[in-house]
Structures are given as structure tokens and as C-alpha cells.
C-alpha positions as CSV (number, residue, x, y, z in Angstrom):
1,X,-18.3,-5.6,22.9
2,X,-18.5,-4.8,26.6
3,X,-16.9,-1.3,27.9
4,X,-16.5,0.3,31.3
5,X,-14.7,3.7,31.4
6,X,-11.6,2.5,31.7
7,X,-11.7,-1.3,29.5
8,X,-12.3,-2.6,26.3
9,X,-13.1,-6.6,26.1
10,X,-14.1,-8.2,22.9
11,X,-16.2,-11.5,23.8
12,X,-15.0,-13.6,21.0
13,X,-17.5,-16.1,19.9
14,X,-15.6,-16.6,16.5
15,X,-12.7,-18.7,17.6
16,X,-11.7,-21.4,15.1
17,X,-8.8,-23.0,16.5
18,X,-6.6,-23.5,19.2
19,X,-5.9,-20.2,20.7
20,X,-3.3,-18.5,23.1
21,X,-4.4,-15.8,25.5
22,X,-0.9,-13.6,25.5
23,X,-0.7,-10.6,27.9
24,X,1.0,-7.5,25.7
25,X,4.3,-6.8,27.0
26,X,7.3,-5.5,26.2
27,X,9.2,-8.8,24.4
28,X,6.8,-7.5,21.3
29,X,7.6,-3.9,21.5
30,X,11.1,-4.3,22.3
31,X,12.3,-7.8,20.7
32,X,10.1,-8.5,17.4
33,X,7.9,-11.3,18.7
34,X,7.0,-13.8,21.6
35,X,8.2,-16.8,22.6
36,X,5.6,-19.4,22.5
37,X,4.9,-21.8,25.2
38,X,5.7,-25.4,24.8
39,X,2.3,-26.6,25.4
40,X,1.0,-24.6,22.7
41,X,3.8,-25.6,20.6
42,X,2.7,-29.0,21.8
43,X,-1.2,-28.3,21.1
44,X,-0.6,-26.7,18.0
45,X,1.9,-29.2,16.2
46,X,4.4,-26.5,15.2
47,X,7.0,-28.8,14.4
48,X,4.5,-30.6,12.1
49,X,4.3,-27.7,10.4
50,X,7.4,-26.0,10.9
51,X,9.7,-28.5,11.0
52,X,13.6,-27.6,11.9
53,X,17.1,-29.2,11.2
54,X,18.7,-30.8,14.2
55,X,17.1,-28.5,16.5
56,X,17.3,-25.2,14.6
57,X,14.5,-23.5,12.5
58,X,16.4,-19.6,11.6
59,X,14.5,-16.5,10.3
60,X,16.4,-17.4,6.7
61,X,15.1,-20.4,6.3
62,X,12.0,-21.1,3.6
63,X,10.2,-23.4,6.4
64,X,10.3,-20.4,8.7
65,X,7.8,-18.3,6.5
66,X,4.2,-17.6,8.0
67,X,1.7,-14.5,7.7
68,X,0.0,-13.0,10.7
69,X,-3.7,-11.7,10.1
70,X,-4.8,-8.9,12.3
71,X,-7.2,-6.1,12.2
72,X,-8.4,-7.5,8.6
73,X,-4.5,-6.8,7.5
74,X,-1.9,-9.6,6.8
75,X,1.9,-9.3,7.8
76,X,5.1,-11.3,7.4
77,X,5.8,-13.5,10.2
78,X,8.7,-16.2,11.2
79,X,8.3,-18.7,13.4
80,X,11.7,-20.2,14.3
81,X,13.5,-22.3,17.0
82,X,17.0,-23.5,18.5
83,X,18.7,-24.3,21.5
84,X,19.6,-21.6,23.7
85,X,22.1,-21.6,25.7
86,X,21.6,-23.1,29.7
87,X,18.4,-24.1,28.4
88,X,17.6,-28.2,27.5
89,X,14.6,-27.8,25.5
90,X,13.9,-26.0,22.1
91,X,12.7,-22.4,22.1
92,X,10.1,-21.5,19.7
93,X,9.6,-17.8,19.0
94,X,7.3,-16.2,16.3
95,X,8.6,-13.3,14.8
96,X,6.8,-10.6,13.5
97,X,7.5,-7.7,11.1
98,X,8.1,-3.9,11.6
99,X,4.9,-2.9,10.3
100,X,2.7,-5.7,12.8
101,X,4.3,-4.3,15.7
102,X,3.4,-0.7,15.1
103,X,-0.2,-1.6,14.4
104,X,0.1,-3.6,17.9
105,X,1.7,-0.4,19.3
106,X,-1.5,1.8,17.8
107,X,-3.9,-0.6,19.2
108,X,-2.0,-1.5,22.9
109,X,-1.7,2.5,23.3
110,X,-1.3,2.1,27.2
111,X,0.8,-1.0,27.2
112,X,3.0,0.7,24.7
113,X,3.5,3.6,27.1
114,X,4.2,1.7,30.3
115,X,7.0,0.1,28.5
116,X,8.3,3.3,27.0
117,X,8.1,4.7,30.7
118,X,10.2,1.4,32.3
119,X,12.7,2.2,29.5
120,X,13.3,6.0,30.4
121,X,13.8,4.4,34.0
122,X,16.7,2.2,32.8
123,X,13.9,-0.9,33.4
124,X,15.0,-0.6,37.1
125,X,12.0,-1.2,39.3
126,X,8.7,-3.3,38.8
127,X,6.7,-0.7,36.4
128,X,3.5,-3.3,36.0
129,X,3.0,-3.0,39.7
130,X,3.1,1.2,39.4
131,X,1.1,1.2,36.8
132,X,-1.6,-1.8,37.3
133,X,-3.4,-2.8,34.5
134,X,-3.5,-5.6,31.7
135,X,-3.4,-6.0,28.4
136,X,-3.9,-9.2,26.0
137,X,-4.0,-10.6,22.5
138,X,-5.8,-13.7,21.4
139,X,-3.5,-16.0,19.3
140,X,-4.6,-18.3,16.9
141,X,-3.1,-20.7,15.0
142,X,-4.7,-21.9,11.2
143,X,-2.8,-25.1,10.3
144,X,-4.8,-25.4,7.1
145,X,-3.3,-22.0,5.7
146,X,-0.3,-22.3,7.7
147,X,-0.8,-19.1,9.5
148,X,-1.5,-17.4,12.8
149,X,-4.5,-14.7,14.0
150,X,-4.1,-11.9,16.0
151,X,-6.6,-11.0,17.9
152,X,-7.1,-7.7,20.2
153,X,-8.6,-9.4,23.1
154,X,-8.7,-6.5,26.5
155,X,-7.5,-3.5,26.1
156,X,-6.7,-0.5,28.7
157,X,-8.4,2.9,27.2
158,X,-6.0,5.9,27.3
159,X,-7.7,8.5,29.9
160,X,-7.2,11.2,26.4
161,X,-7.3,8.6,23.8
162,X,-7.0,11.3,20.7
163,X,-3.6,12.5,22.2
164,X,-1.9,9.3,22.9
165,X,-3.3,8.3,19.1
166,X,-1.3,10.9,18.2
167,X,1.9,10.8,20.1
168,X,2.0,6.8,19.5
169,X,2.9,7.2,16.3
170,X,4.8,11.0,16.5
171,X,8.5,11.4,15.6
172,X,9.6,12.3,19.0
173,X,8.2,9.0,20.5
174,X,10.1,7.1,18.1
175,X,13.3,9.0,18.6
176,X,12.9,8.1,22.2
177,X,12.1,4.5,21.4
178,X,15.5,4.1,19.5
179,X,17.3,5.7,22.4
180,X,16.2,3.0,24.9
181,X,16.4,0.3,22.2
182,X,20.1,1.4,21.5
183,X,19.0,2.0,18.1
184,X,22.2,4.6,17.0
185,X,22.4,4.5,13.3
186,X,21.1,7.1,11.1
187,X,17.4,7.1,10.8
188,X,14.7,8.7,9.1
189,X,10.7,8.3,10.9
190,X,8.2,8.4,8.0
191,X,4.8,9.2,8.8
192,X,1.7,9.2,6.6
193,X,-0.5,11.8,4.6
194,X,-2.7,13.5,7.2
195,X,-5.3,16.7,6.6
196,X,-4.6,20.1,7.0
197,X,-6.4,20.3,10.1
198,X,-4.1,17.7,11.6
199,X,-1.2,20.2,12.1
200,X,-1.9,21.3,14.8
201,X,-1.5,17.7,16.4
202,X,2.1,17.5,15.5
203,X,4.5,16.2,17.9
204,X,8.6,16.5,17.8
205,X,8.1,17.6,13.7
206,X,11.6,19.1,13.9
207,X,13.6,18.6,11.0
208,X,12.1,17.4,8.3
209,X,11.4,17.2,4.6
210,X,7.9,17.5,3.8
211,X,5.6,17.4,1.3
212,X,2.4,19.3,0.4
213,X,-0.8,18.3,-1.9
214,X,-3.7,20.3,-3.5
215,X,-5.7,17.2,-4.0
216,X,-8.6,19.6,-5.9
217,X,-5.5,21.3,-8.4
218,X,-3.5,18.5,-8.4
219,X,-0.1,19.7,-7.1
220,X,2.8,19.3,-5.3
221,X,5.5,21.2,-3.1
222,X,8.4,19.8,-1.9
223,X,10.3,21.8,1.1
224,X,12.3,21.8,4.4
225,X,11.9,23.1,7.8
226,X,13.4,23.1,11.4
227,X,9.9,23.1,12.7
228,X,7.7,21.7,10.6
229,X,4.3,23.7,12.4
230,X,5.8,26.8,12.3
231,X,6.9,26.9,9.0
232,X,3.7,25.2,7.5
233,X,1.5,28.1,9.4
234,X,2.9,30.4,6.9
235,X,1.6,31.0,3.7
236,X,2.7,29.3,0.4
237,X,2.2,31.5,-3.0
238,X,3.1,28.1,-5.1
239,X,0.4,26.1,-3.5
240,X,-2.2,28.2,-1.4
241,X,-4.9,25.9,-1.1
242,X,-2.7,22.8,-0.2
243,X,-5.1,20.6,1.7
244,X,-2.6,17.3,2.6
245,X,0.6,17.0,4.3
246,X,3.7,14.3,4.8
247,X,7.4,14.8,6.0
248,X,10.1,12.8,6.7
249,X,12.1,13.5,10.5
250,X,15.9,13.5,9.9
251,X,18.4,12.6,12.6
252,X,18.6,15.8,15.4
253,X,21.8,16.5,14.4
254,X,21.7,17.0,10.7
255,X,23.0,20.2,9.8
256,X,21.4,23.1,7.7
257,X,23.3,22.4,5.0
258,X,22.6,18.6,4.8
259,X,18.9,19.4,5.1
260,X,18.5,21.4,2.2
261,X,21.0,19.0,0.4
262,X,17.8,16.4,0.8
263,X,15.5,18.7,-0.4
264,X,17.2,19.7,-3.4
265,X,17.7,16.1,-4.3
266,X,13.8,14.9,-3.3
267,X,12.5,18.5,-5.7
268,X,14.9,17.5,-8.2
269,X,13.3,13.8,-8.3
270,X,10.0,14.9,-8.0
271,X,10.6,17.2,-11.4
272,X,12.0,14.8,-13.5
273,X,8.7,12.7,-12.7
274,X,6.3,15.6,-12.7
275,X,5.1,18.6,-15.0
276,X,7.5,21.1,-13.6
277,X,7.7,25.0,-13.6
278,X,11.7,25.1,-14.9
279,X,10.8,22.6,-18.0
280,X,13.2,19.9,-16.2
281,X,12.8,17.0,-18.6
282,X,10.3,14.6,-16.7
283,X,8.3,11.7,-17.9
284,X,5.0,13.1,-16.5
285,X,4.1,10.1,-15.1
286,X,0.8,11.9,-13.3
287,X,-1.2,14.5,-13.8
288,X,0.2,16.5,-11.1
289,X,2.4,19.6,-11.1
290,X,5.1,20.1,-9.0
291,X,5.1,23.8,-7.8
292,X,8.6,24.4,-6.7
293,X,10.3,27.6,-8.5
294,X,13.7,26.5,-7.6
295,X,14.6,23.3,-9.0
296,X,18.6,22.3,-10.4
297,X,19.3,20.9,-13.5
């Protein structure tokens, strides 16, 4: 691994096959995948191995199915083709899955930025040329298992690398992300369990159902809150010592009413699971409590 302050390049002396130097731009951010270039599709016998009907290989079919290995994880892939329109030759485009393209958005922090910027700018102007830098993942392609390798070749180091690690994968990113993406349904952001100490980190927590763990007494408190910092800075007589956290961001325009709605429903779920306070009947499938007072019946 050779660093400067502002670069991170993996020499990569474990290269088994073939392989496909792609720069990180926005077709995986914003469209699920990459096409792939017909010498490589050439070089790499895809339609050996993938082979289509009269032109056409679709995400449905069986033959489509691949996994994609990268940073030691495997994910769903597809690796499809057909005949676009104005186009003569076949289009092959590998497809990759929700959770591969936030991992690729966690480690391509500063790529993933500059395309979130060209977006808030209605992609009007040449953004790359503003903002000058590169970006690129080794492909690979394993014919024997059928598969392809990511691999995290150059990448650009955020100038405050714990604060982008954080916003990346924050609520209010994502709610902006679905705005440019046209994304207008109802939708719920998930994140993870996180310390304590991570609260203070939080970023567009606004609300949300959440979730708090005593790891050490083995409990659990399920509540609700327009802002999920201020309301978790107070103090909790169920579970004092609660030493993880998780929530749930709802759409910005769920009422009051709707809110707690959820979180009567996800306390009154949790009880009939968990030893509860109200003797709800509950299969006690673990040996955690839930600490809630209020729960219906």
C-alpha cells in the first residue's frame, strides 16, 4: 500500500484473471451497475458463460445469476444484455445489488460526494473538471466459479475522513440521494447498531423509531422521537445504563400521530417476543427484557 496525503493505491500483485480497471462514477451510484466494454466482454467470454436468447439476457432470467466478492463479502449480481435502441451491437451490463453499492459508496467516500454534488446542481455543468480527482475499481472476472472480484484499486482520501464516514451513510444523505434519484415513494433509512458514544455523530436523525440495548442487563426499549439526539440525551428510568442504539428515519412528513402509531405496533411486537413488564403473552424467545411500561394488549 502506497499513501500520499491525499491518495490511497493498492499495488495489486494478486491478480488471477483478466481484469478491468473501471473509474467509479456515477452509472454505479445512480443506475445499479456498469456497462462493460465489449472487449472485455470479448476477453472474458461472457456469452460463454452467460449465454442469452436472441440477443437478450434479463435480470429474471436463471443464466443471469452471478455473485460479486468485495472487501472479503459476497453479493448478488446480474449480468444481463439486449439491444438498445439506435445501438447495433449488444450491451452487456452487470448489475449489482443494493447492499454492494452502499459498501462501494462507504469505500469511494469522495466519488460518492462529487456525484451527490452534480445532482443538487441538476447535473448541469462538468463537475469532474471542478472537482479533479479519480477514482477506480479493479474488476475481475473468475470463469471457474462463474463470478466477478471487486477490487478497491485508487482511492481519493476525504480531507475529514471520520465526518464523511459518517454522513455517507446518515439519513439525511439518503433522503437527498432519493430526491435527485426521483425516488418518491414512502421510505424508511435503516441504519445499524452503533455505541453510545456515537450519538453525538448523528446526522438528519429526525423522525424516527429507535431502539435501545443494555447489552450487560440484557434489555430493551423501544421509543419515538422528532430528534433522535435530543431526546436520547435525556435520561431513561427503564433503561439507565443503555449502552447501544438503532432507529429507523420515517418519511419528513409523517405526522405525530402516525409516528407513535409505529411505535405502539414495534413495542407491542417486541412484547409478545420478549419477557415484558405488562405480562403480554410472549414466547420469550431471548433472554432479554423489554423495558417499556406502556405496552397494549
Amino acid at each position: 500500500m502506497r499513501k500520499s496525503q491525499n491518495t490511497s493505491i493498492s499495488e495489486r500483485s494478486n491478480v488471477r484473471n483478466e481484469m478491468w480497471r473501471k473509474k467509479v462514477d456515477n452509472s454505479i451510484f445512480r443506475y445499479d451497475g456498469t456497462a462493460i466494454p465489449r472487449w472485455m466482454v470479448a476477453n472474458w467470454e461472457l456469452e460463454k458463460y452467460f449465454p442469452d436468447t436472441e440477443g437478450s439476457l434479463r435480470k429474471g432470467d436463471e443464466e443471469s445469476e452471478t455473485t460479486i466478492k468485495f472487501n472479503n463479502e459476497n453479493y448478488k449480481g446480474h449480468l444481463t444484455c439486449s439491444f438498445p435502441k439506435n445501438r447495433s451491437n449488444k450491451v452487456h451490463r452487470l448489475w449489482i445489488s443494493e447492499d454492494l453499492k452502499e459498501e462501494l459508496k462507504r469505500t469511494f467516500v469522495m466519488s460518492h460526494m462529487r456525484d451527490i454534488e452534480s445532482g443538487l446542481r441538476g447535473d448541469v455543468g462538468d463537475v469532474e473538471k471542478e472537482i479533479p480527482f479519480w477514482e477506480f475499481v479493479d474488476i475481475e472476472f473468475d470463469p471457474d466459479n462463474k463470478s466477478f472480484i471487486f477490487t478497491a484499486h485508487y482511492k481519493h482520501e476525504p480531507l475529514f475522513p471520520d465526518l464523511f464516514k459518517n454522513l455517507a451513510g446518515s439519513p439525511a444523505l439518503k433522503v437527498i440521494e432519493d430526491e435527485i434519484e426521483g425516488k418518491s415513494k414512502f421510505r424508511i433509512h435503516k441504519q445499524d447498531w452503533k455505541l453510545k458514544d456515537k450519538l453525538e455523530t448523528e446526522m438528519g436523525a429526525l423522525n424516527s423509531i429507535y431502539t435501545l440495548i443494555d447489552v450487560n442487563n440484557k434489555l430493551i426499549y423501544v421509543g419515538e422521537a422528532k430528534d433522535l439526539k435530543k431526546r436520547l440525551k435525556q435520561k431513561y428510568t427503564s433503561i439507565p445504563n443503555w449502552t447501544h442504539y438503532r432507529y429507523d428515519v420515517l418519511p419528513k412528513n409523517t405526522t405525530l400521530e402516525v409516528r407513535v402509531a409505529i411505535e405502539r405496533m414495534m413495542i407491542r411486537s417486541y412484547a409478545s417476543l420478549l419477557k415484558n413488564k405488562t405480562n403480554v403473552e410472549s414466547f420469550e424467545i431471548s433472554t432479554y427484557r423489554l423495558t417499556n411500561d406502556k405496552i397494549d394488549k
